[in-house]
C-alpha positions in Angstrom: 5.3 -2.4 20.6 4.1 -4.0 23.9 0.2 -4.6 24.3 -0.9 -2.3 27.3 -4.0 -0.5 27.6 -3.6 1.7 24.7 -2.4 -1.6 22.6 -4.7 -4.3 22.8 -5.2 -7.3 20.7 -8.3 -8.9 19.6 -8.7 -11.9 16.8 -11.2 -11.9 14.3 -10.6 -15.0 12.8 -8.5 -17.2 15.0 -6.6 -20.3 14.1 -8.3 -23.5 15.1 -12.3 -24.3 15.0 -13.3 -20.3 14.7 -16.9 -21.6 15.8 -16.6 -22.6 19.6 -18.6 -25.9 19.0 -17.3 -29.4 20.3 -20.3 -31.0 19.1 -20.5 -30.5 15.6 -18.9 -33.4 13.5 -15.3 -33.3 12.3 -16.0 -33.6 9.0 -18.1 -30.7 8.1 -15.6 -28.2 10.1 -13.4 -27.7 6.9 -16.7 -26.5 5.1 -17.6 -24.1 7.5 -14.4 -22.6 7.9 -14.5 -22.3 3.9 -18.2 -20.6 4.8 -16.8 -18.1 6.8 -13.9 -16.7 4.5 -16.0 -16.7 1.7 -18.4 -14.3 3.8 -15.4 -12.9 5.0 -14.4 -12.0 1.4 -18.1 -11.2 0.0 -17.9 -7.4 -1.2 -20.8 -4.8 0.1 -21.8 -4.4 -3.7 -21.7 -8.1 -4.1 -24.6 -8.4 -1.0 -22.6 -7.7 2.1 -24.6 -8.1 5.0 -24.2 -4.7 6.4 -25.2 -1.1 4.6 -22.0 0.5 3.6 -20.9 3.3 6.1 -21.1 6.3 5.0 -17.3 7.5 3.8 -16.8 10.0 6.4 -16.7 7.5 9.2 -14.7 5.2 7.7 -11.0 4.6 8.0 -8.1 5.1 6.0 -6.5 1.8 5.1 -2.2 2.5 5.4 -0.4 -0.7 4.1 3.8 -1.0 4.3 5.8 -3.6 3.0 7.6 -4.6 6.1 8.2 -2.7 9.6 10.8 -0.2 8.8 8.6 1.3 6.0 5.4 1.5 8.5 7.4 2.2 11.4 7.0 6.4 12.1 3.3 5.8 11.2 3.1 2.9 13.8 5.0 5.3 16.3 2.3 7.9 15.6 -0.9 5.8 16.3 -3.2 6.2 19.8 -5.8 4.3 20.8 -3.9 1.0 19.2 -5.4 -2.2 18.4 -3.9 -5.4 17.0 -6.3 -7.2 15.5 -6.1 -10.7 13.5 -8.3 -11.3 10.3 -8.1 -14.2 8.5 -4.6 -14.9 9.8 -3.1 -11.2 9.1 -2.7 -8.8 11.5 -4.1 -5.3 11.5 -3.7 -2.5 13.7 -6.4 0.0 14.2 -6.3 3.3 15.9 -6.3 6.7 15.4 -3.5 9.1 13.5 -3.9 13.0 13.1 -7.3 12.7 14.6 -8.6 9.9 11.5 -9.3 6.7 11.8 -6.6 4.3 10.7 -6.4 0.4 10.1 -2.4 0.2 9.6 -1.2 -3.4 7.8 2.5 -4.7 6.7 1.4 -6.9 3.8 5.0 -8.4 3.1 7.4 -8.2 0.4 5.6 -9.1 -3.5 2.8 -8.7 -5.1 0.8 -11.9 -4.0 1.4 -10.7 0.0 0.2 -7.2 -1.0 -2.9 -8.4 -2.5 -4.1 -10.4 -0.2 -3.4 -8.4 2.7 -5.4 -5.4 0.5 -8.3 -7.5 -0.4 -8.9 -9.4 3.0 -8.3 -5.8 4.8 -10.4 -3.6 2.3 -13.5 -6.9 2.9 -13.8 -6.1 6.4 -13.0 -2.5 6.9 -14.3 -1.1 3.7 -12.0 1.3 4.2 -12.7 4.9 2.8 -9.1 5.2 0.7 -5.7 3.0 0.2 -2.4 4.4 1.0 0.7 2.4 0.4 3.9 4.0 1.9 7.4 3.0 1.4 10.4 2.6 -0.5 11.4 1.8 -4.2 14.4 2.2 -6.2 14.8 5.4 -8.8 14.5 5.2 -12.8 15.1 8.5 -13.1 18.5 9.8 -12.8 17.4 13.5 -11.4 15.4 10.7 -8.6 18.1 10.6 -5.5 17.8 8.6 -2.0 15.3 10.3 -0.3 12.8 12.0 -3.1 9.2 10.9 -3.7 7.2 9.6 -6.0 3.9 10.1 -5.6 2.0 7.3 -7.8 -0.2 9.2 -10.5 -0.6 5.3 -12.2 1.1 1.9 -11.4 2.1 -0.8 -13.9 3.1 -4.5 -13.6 6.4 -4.7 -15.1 6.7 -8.4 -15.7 3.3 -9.2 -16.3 2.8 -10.0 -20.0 4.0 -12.9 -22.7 8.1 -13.5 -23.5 8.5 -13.9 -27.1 11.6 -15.1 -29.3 11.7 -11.6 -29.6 11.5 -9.7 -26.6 8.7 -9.0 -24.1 5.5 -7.9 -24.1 3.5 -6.1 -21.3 0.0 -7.2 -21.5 -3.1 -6.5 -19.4 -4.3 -8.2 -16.4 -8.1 -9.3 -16.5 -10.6 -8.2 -13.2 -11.6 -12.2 -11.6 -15.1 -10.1 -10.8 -16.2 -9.4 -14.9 -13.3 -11.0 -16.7 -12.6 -7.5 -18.3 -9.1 -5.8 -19.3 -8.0 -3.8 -16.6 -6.2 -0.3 -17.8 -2.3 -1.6 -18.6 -1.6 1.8 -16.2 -3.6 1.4 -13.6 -4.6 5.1 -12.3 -4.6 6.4 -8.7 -7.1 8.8 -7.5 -6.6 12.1 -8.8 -7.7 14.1 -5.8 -5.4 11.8 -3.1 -2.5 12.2 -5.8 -3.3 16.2 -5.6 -3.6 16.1 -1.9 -0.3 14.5 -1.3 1.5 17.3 -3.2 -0.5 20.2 -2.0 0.4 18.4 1.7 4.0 18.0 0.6 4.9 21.4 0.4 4.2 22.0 4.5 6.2 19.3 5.7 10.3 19.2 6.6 11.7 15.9 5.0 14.8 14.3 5.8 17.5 15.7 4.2 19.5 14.3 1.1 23.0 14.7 1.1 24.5 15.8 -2.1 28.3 17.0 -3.2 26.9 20.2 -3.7 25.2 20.1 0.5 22.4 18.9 2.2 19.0 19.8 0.3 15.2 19.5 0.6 13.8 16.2 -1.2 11.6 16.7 -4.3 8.5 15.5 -4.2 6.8 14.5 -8.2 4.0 12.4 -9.7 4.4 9.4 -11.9 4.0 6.3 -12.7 5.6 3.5 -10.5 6.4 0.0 -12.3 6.1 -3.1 -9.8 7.4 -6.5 -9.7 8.0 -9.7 -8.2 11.9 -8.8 -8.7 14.3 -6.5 -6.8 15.9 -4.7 -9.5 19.7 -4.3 -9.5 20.7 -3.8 -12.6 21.2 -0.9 -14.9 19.8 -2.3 -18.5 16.7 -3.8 -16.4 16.4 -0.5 -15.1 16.3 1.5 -18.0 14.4 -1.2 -20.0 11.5 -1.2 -17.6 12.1 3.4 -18.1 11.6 3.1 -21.4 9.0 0.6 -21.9 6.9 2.5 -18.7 8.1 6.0 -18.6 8.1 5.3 -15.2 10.1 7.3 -12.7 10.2 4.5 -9.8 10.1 0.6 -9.3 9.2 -1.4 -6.2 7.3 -5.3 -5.4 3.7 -4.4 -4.0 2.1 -1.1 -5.8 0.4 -2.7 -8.7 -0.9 -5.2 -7.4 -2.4 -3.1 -4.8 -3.9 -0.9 -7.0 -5.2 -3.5 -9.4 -7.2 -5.1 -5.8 -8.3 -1.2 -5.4 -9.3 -0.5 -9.1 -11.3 -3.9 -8.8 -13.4 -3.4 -4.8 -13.5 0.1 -6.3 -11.4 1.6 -3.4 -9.5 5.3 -4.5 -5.5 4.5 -3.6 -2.7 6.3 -3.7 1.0 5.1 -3.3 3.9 6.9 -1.6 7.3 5.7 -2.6 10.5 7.2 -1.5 14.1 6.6 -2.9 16.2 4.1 -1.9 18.6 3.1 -4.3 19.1 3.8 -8.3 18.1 0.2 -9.4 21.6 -0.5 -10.5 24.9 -2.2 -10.0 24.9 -0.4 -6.3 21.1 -1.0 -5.0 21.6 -3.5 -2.4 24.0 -1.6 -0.8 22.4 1.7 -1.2 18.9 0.2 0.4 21.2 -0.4 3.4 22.4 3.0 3.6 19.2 4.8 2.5 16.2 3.0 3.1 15.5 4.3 7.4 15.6 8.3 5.6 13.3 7.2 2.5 11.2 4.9 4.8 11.0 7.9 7.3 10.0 10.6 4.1 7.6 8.3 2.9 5.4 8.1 6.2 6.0 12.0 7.1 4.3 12.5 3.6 1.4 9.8 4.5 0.9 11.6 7.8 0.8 15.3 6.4 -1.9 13.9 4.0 -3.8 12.5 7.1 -3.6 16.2 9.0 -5.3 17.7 5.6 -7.8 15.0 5.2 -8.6 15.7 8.9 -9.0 19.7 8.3 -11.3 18.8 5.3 -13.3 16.8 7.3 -13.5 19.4 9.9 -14.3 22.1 7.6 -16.8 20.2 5.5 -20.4 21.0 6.8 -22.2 18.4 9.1 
């Protein structure tokens, strides 16, 4: 997208000496840049400098993998502005009349995490929605359905014994405590995305039997730092989850979430079966789940916008 008047770009944080100084000493530049992330990264409950805003003024925080999955929401924004923060960039704007900071975090769970934390810092956004695409564990799941995320799991986080593996719970880096080994999305974004589900016309899947209308379910969603390809790892991860879909980024999004105390949700559409034929069903499938995936984000943005509207001033 070209920058023009209704796309312009502004840097937070730019590369370089951020402080615009030529006479302060070499040697204590490092420190300050240090200085200014860890502010950067200092939470509002932690002693932010700045009251937190009240939540109906703040923005939604939307987060994609990469550019296909955020493209129809990136389409869809007005008043656009690229903005870099700490080195990532971050759109803001405005999408079925709410405010919107829009971020591709990258593929894996270390991209995703960062992107959420440094983004969630300094927008203190009012909810997390993560769109995009993930391979089915279900075998009623076909290219093109949805999972919306009722919980989200790190697969292959946990020890590797002589005799098999075991999932084990992550720890919060803010109390040292257990985190939940399902971490649970916000109940009322997970009902909003299926109440807004039912008004919107999805892509299409074609079948033997005809064309027909996605489904659209809650579940959980298992993530890892592996594209999965292959039908034991599949039904492994099925079994040891009951989870209907599996993708790179979720988790760890929710864990960053669960952890700022941020309500998320995560909108995955079908792309491929996780077996022996994923890579070259993501090539076939992945533009019609990628598209699904953001109508359903921006159906849930038109709803959150009447509720605003209809809630009293």
């Amino acid at each position: 997208m070209t920058a023009g008047p209704s796309h312009r770009r502004r840097t937070i944080l730019p590369a370089g000496d951020p402080y615009g100084s030529p006479t302060r000493p070499a040697c204590i530049r490092p420190l300050l840049r240090m200085a200014a992330m860890a502010a950067l990264l200092t939470l509002a409950p932690l002693g932010c400098a700045q009251p937190p805003r009240p939540t109906s003024t703040r923005p939604t925080l939307l987060l994609a993998a990469f550019g296909r999955e955020a493209q129809l929401i990136e389409e869809r924004l007005t008043d656009s502005c690229e903005e870099q923060v700490a080195g990532i960039a971050y759109r803001t704007g405005r999408l079925a009349g709410r405010r919107v900071v829009l971020a591709k975090t990258g593929v894996g769970k270390v991209n995703a995490a960062m992107t959420t934390a440094v983004a969630v810092a300094h927008y203190r956004p009012a909810e997390v929605i993560f769109t995009g695409i993930a391979g089915s564990l279900r075998g009623d799941l076909a290219p093109g359905d949805i999972v919306v995320a009722s919980g989200a799991v790190h697969h292959d986080f946990g020890k590797l014994h002589t005799e098999g593996f075991e999932s084990t719970q992550t720890r919060s880096p803010i109390d040292g405590l257990r985190n939940p080994l399902v971490l649970e999305a916000d109940p009322h974004l997970v009902a909003l995305a299926l109440e807004a589900a039912k008004a919107i016309q999805f892509d299409k899947i074609e079948t033997e039997a005809g064309p027909r209308q996605p489904k659209v379910i809650a579940g959980t969603i298992a993530t890892g730092d592996t594209f999965i390809a292959s039908p034991r790892k599949r039904e492994e991860i099925r079994l040891r989850h009951d989870a209907c879909a599996v993708e790179m980024e979720g988790a760890a999004v929710a864990q960053v979430c669960l952890q700022l105390r941020t309500p998320w949700v995560i909108i995955r559409s079908i792309s491929d079966r996780a077996d022996e034929r994923a890579v070259t069903d993501v090539k076939a499938f992945h533009r019609t789940a990628a598209a699904n995936a953001g109508r359903l984000v921006i159906g849930m943005l038109e709803t959150m916008a009447a509720e605003q509207a209809a809630t009293p001033k």
